[in-house]
C-alpha positions as MATLAB code, in Angstrom:
seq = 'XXXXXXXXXXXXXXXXXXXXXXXXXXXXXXXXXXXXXXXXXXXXXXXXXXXXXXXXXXXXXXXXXXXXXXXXXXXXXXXXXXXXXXXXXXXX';
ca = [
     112.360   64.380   91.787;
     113.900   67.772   91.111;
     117.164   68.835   92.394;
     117.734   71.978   94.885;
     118.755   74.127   91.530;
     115.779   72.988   89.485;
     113.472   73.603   92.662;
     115.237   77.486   92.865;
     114.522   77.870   89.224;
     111.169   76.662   89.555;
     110.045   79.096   92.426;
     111.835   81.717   90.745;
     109.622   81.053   87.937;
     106.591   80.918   89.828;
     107.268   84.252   91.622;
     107.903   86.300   87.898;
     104.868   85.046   86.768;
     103.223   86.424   90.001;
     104.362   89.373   89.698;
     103.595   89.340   86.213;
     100.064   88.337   87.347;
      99.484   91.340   89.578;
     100.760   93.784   86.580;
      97.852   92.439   84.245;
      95.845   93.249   87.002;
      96.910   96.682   86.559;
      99.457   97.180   89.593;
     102.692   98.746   89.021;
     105.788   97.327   90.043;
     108.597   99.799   90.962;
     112.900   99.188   91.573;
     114.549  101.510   93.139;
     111.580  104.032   92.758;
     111.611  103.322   88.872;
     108.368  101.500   86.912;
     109.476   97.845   85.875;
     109.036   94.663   84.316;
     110.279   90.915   83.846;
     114.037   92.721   82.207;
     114.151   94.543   85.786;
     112.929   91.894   88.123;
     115.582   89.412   87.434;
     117.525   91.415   89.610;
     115.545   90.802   92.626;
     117.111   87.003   92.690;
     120.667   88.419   92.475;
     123.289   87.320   94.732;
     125.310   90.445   95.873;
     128.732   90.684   97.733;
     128.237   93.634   99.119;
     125.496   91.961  101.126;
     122.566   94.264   99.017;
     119.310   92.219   98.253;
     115.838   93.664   97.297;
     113.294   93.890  100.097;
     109.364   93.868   99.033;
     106.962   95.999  100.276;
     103.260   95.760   99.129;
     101.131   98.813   99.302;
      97.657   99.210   99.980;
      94.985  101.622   98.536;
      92.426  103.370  100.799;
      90.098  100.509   99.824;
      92.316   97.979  101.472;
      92.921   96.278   97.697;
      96.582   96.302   96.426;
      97.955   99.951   94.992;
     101.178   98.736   94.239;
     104.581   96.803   94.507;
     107.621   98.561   95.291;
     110.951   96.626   95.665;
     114.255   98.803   97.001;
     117.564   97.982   98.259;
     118.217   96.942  101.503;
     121.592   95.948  102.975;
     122.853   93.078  105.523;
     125.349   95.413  107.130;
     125.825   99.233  107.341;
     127.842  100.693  104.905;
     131.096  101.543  107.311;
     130.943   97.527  107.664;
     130.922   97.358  104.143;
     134.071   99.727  103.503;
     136.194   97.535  106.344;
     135.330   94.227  104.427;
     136.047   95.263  101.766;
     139.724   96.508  102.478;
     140.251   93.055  104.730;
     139.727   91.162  100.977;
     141.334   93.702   99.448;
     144.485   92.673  101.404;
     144.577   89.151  101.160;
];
């Protein structure tokens, strides 16, 4: 039975290849507004400090079918929230 990292890796594979899928298909993927492939998604599974993460968001054509995939940044906490913990660890 696989362990909680080998599961992670797993499901991480299983979403690239998704998304890998859907570009075959002829859907673009865009980061941060920018075209992409498998170099750039990696990112999307990145742990960040500063509490950033990538946030999906699947677009439909007219026709109701898929147009495309766009991922951008989204943070946990406002950015003011982001200055202050960043001074507290600066500190300790």
């Amino acid at each position: 039975m696989p362990d909680a990292e080998d599961k992670k890796k797993l499901e991480k594979e299983k979403y690239l290849n998704g998304l890998k899928r859907y570009t075959e298909r002829g859907i673009p993927i865009y980061m941060d507004g920018k075209l992409s492939g498998p170099v750039e998604w990696e990112r999307l599974f990145e742990v960040r400090e500063d509490g950033m993460f990538y946030m999906g968001d699947y677009v439909q054509s007219e026709g109701g079918g898929l147009k495309e995939i766009r991922f951008d940044k989204v943070y946990l906490y406002e950015r003011s929230e982001q200055s202050e913990r960043t001074q507290k660890r600066k500190k300790r």
